[in-house]
N, C-alpha and C positions, 0 to 999 in steps of 0.2 A: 676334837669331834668334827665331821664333817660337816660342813657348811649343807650338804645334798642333801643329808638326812634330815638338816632344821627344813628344806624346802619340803618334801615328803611329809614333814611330819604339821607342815601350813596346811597343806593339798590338802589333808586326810582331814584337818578338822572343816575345811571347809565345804569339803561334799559330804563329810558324813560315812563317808565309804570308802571301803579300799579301794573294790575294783574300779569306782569312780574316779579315785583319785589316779590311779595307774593310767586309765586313760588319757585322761587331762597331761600326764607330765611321761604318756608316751612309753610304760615302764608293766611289766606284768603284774596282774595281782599280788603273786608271792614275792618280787621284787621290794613292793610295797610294805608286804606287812614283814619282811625279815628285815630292811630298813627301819621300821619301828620297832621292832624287837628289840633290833642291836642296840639303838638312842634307847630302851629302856633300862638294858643291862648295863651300860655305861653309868647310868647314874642312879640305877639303883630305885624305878622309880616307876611303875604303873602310871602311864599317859593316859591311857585308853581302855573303858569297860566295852566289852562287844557283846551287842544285841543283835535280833533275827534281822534288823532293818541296815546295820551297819555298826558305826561305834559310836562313842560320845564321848569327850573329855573328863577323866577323874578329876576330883578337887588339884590334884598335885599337878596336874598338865594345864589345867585353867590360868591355875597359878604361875606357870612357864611360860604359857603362850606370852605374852608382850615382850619377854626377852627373847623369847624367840626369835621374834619378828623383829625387833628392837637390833638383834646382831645380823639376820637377813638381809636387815636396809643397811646397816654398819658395812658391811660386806659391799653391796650396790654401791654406795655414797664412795665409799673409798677406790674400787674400781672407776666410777666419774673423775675424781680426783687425779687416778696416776695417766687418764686418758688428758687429762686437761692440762696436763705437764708435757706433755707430748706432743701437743694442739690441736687435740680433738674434744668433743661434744659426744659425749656418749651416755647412754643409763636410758630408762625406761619412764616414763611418766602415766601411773594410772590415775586417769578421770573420770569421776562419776557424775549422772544428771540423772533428772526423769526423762522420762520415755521422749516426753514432747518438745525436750532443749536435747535429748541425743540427735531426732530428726531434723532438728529445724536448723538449731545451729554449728553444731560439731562435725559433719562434712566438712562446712567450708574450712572452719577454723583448724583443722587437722592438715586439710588440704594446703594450705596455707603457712601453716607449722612445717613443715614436711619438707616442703622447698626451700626451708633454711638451715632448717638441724636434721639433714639425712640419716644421721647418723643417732638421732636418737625416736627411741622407741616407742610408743604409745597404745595402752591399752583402756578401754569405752567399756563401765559396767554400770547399767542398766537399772536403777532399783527407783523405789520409793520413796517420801520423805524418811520415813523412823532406818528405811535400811539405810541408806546414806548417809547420816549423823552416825548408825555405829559403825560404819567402813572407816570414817573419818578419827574416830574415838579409838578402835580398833588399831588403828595405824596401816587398814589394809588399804586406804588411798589416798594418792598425792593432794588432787582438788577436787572440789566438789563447785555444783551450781545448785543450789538450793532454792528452796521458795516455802512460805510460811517462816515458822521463826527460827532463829540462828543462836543455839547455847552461845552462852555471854562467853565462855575460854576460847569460840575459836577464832581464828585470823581471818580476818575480812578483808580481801583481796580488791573485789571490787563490788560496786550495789548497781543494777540497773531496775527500769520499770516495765512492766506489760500492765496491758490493760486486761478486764476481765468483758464475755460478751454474753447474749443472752442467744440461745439456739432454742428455734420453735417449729413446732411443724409447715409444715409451706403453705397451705390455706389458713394461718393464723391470720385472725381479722383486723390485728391494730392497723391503722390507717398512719403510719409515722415510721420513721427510722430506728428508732431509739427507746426503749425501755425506759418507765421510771422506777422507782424500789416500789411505789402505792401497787403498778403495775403487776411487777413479781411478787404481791402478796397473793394476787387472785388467781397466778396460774398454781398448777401442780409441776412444783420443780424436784426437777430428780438429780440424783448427784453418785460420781462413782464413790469408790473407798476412798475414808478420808484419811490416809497414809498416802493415797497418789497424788494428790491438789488439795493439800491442807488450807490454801489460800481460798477457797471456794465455801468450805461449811465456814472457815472464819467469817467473810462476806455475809453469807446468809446467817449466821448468831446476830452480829454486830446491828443487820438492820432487821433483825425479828421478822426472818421470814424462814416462813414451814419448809420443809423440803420433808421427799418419797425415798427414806433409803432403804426400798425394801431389793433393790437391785444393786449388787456389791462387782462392777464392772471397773478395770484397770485401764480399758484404751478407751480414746477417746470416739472411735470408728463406731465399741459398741457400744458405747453408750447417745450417742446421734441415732445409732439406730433403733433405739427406745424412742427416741422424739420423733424419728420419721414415721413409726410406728404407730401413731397418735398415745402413746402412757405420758407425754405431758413436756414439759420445754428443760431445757438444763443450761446449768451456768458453765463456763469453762474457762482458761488462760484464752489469750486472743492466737497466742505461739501453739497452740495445738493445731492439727491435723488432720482433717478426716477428707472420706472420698468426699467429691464434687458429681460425685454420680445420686448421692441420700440428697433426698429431697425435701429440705428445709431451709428455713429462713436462720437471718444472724443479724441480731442489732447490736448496738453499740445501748452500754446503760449511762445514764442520766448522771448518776452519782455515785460518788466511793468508788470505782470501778477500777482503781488502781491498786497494782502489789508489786513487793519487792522481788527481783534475783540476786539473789547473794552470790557473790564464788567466794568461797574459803580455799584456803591451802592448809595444810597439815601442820603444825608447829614443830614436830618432831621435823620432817624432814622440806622444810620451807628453803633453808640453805641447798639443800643437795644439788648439786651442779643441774641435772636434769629439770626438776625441778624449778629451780630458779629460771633458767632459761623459758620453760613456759609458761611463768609467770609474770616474766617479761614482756611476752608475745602478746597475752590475754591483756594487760594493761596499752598496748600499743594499739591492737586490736580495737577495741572499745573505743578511743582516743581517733581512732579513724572513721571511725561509724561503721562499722563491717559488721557487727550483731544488728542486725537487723529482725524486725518485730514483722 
């Protein structure tokens, strides 16, 4: 069987779509779907039910996908391999973070990466805590930098700390730097989805403080912009982002204000020449103080 088709037949579950997927990997619709056709007739086996919106995986393709993927990377890992016999550095390394560790810190670190292993690849996807744990589960990425809690199966690369801050509107009247918890009992705190900054409702549970989630915002820009707004003050990572143009205040809290980043690596492909070598970096990295908060 070709190797092509298991890519095609990734693509398609991961958009959902043919002609999604055909663009992604540069190929026409019908390209696409006689590529899944052919891997169906080969073995005899209905992948894919098609609905008005696109397709979804039959039980029997569900069941497929990890080998799939599973011979994918087989495929990647052994091409690293016959490059490394040869004396090169070669292969792809996908990493995922949230939004506010893709801007803050994965510029430099890529930047940095780059000038050593030219030669290898690196691709940045974007998600949430729950979708990042199943990219990770999934087998569809190398590392991860996580924040809230970390399944006990995965490999824990490295732990670093941020602190958490309190964002208030600009004429807020405390007369201090700093927040205490008594404090953020009396304002109206507001918080985005708690799939983006799991570390934040944990915060607010832990010291029994209310919070407003009747606003389900993912960046951190719009959600400051409810605070500038005057709908009430919000808690965030200190490593978020927003303009300097929103017009509010940032203190630093009193207590508990600390949370972990994890980076994980994949178990399945922790070895893989690529891989590995990025893992090396990110330990070195760290080690030098180049993550910066």
């Amino acid at each position: 069987m070709s190797i092509r088709k298991y890519e095609i037949f990734d693509a398609a579950v991961q958009y959902g779509n043919f002609a999604k997927a055909a663009v992604y990997l540069n190929l026409t619709p019908s390209a696409v779907s006689h590529a899944i056709n052919d891997l169906e007739e080969e073995i005899d086996l209905k992948l894919f039910s098609r609905n008005k919106k696109g397709v979804v995986l039959t039980a029997e393709g569900r069941r497929l996908l990890p080998f799939i993927r599973n011979i994918q990377k087989a495929e990647q890992v052994f091409g690293q391999e016959v490059d490394q016999i040869h004396g090169l550095q070669t292969g792809t390394v996908i990493l995922c973070a949230p939004g506010n560790i893709c801007t803050k810190w994965l510029p430099g670190l890529i930047t940095a990466f780059r000038q050593r292993h030219q030669n290898i690849g690196i691709k940045i996807v974007e998600g949430n805590h729950r979708e990042i744990i199943s990219w990770i589960e999934e087998d569809r990425a190398d590392i991860a930098f996580l924040t809230g809690e970390v399944p006990t199966n995965f490999i824990k690369l490295a732990s670093l700390e941020d602190s958490l801050i309190c964002v208030a509107p600009a004429y807020d009247t405390l007369q201090k730097p700093t927040v205490s918890i008594e404090d953020l009992r009396k304002m109206n705190i507001l918080v985005n989805s708690v799939d983006e900054n799991p570390e934040v409702p944990d915060f607010l549970n832990r010291n029994h403080i209310k919070y407003d989630s009747r606003f389900s915002v993912d960046r951190p820009d719009a959600l400051v912009s409810l605070v500038e707004a005057n709908f009430g003050a919000c808690i965030l990572p200190s490593i978020s982002e927003f303009s300097k143009d929103l017009k509010v205040r940032k203190y630093a809290i009193e207590e508990e204000d600390k949370y972990p980043i994890t980076i994980v690596v994949n178990i399945q492909f922790k070895s893989a020449p690529a891989t590995a070598a990025m893992s090396r970096f990110i330990l070195e990295y760290i080690e030098e103080g180049k993550l910066k908060l």
